[in-house]
Backbone as JSON, one array per atom type, in Angstrom:
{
  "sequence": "XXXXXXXXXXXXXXXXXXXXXXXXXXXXXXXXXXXXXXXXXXXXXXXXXXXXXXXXXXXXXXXXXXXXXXXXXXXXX",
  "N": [[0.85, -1.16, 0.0], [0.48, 1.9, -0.81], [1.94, 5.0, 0.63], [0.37, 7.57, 0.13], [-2.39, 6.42, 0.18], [-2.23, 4.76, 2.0], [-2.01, 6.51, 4.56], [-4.8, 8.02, 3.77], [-6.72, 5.69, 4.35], [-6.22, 5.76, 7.03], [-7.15, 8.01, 7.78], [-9.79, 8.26, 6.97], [-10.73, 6.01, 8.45], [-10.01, 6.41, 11.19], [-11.96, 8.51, 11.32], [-14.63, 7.03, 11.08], [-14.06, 5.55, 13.08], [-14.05, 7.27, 15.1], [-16.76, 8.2, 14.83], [-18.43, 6.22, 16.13], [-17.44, 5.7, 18.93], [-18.34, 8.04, 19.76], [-20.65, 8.07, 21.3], [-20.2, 7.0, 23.98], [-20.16, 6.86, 27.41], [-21.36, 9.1, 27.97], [-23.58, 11.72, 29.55], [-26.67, 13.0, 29.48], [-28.04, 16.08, 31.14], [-30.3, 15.77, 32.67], [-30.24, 12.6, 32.99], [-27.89, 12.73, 34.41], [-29.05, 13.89, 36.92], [-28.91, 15.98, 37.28], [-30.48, 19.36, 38.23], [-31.35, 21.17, 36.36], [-31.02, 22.18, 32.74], [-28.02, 24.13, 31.69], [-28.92, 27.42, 30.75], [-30.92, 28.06, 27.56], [-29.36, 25.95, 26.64], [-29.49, 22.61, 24.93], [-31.45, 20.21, 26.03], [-30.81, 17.18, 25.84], [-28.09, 17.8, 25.24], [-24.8, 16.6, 26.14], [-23.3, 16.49, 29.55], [-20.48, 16.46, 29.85], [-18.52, 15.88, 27.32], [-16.3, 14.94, 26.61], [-13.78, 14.89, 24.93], [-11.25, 15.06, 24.49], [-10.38, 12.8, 25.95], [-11.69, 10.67, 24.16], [-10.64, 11.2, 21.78], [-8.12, 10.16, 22.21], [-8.24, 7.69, 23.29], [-10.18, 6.97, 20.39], [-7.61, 7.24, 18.83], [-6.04, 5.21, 19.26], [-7.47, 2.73, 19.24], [-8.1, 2.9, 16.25], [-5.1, 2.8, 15.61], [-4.86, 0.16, 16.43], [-6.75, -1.06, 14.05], [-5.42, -0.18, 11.91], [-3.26, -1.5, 12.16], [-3.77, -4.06, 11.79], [-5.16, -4.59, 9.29], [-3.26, -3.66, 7.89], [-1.3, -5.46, 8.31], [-2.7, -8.03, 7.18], [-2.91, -6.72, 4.3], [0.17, -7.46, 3.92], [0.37, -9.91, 4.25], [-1.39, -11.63, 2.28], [-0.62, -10.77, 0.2]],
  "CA": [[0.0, 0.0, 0.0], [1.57, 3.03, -0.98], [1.82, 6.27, 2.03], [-0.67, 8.49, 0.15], [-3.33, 5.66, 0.2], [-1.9, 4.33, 3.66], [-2.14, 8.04, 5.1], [-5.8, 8.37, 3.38], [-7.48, 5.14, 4.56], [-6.2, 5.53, 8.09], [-7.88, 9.5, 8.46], [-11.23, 7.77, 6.66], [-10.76, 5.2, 9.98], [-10.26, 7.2, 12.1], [-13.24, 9.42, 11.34], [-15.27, 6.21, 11.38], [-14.44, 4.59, 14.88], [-14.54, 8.28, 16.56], [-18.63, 8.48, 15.36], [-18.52, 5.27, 17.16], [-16.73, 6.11, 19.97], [-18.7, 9.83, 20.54], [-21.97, 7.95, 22.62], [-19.56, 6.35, 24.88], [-19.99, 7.4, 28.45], [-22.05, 11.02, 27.91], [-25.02, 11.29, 29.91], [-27.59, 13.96, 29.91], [-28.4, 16.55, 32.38], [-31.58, 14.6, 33.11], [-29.63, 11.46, 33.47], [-26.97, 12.65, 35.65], [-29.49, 13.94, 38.34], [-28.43, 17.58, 37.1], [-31.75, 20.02, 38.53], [-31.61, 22.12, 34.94], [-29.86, 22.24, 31.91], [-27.63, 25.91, 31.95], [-30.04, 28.36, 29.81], [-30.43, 28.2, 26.11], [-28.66, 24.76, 26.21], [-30.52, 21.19, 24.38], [-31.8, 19.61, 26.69], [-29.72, 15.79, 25.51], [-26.12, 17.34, 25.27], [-24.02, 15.87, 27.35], [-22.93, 17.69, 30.16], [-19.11, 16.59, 29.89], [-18.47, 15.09, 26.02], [-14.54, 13.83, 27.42], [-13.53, 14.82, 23.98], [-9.49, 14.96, 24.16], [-9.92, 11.09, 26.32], [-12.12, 10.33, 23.3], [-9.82, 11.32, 20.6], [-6.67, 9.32, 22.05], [-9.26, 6.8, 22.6], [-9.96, 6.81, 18.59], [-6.42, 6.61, 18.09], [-5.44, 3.61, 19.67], [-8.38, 1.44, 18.26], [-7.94, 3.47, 15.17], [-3.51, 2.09, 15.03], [-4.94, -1.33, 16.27], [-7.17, -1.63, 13.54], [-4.67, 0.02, 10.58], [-2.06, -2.4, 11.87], [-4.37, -5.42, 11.76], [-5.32, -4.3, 8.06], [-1.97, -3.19, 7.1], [-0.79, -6.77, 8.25], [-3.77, -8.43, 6.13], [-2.31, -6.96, 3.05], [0.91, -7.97, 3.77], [0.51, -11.15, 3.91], [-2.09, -11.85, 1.94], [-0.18, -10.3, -0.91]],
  "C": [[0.91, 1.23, 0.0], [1.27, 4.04, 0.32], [0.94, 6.77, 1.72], [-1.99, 7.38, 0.52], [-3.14, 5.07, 1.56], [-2.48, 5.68, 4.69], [-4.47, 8.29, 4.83], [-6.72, 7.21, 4.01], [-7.5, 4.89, 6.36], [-6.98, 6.82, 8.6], [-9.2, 9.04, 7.89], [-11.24, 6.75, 8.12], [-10.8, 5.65, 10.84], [-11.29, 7.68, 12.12], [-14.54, 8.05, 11.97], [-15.73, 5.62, 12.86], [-14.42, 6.07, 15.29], [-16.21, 8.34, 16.44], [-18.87, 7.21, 16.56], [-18.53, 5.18, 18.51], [-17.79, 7.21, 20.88], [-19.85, 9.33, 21.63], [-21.3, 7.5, 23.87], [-19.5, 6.82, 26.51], [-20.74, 8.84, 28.81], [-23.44, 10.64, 28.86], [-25.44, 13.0, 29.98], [-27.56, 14.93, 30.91], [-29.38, 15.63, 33.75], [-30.98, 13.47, 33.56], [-28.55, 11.38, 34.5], [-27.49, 13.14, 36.99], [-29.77, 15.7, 38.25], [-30.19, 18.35, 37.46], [-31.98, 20.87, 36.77], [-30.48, 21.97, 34.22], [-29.27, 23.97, 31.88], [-29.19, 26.3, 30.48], [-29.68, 28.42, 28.48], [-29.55, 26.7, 25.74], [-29.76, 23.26, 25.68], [-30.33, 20.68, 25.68], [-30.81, 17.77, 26.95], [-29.04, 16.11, 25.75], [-25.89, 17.29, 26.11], [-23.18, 16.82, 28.17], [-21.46, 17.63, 30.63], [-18.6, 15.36, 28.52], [-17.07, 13.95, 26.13], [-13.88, 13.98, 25.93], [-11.76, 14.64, 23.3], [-9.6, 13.04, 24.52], [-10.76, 10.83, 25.37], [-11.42, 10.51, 21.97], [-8.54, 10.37, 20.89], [-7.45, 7.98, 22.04], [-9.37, 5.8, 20.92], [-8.63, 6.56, 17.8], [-5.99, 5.7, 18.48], [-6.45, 2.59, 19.02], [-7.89, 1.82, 16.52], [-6.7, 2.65, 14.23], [-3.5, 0.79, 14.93], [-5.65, -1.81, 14.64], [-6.27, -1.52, 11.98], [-3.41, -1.22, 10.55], [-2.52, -3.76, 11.26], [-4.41, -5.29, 10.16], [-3.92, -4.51, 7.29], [-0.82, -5.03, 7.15], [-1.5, -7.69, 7.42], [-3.14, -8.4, 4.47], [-1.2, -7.06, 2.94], [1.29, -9.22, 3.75], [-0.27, -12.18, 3.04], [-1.43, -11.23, -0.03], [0.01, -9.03, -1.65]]
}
């Protein structure tokens, strides 16, 4: 697999497992007990998203799964 196509199918993966990733642990106002959501805020969003421990997160499944791949077509031909 050449770098540009190596480089390109690992930032399409990535994107993939973080939608995955984003429900993981979020809870509501409502669900955490919270008395009100602040003012002007949706009612659902989550009232701490964890978005940096969700991005390294995405990259470690992300390297497991490019390596697993990247080993696939190396031996496979």
């Amino acid at each position: 697999m050449s770098a540009a196509l190596s480089i390109a199918v690992y930032f399409t993966m990535w994107w993939v497992v973080l939608f995955a990733i984003l429900p993981f642990g979020v809870k509501s106002p409502h669900e955490a007990g919270a008395a009100d959501a602040p003012p002007g805020a949706d009612p659902g969003a989550p009232i701490a998203p964890m978005l940096a421990s969700k991005a390294l997160w995405t990259t470690l499944v992300s390297a497991v799964l490019f390596g697993a791949l990247d080993a696939y077509m190396f031996w496979a031909g």
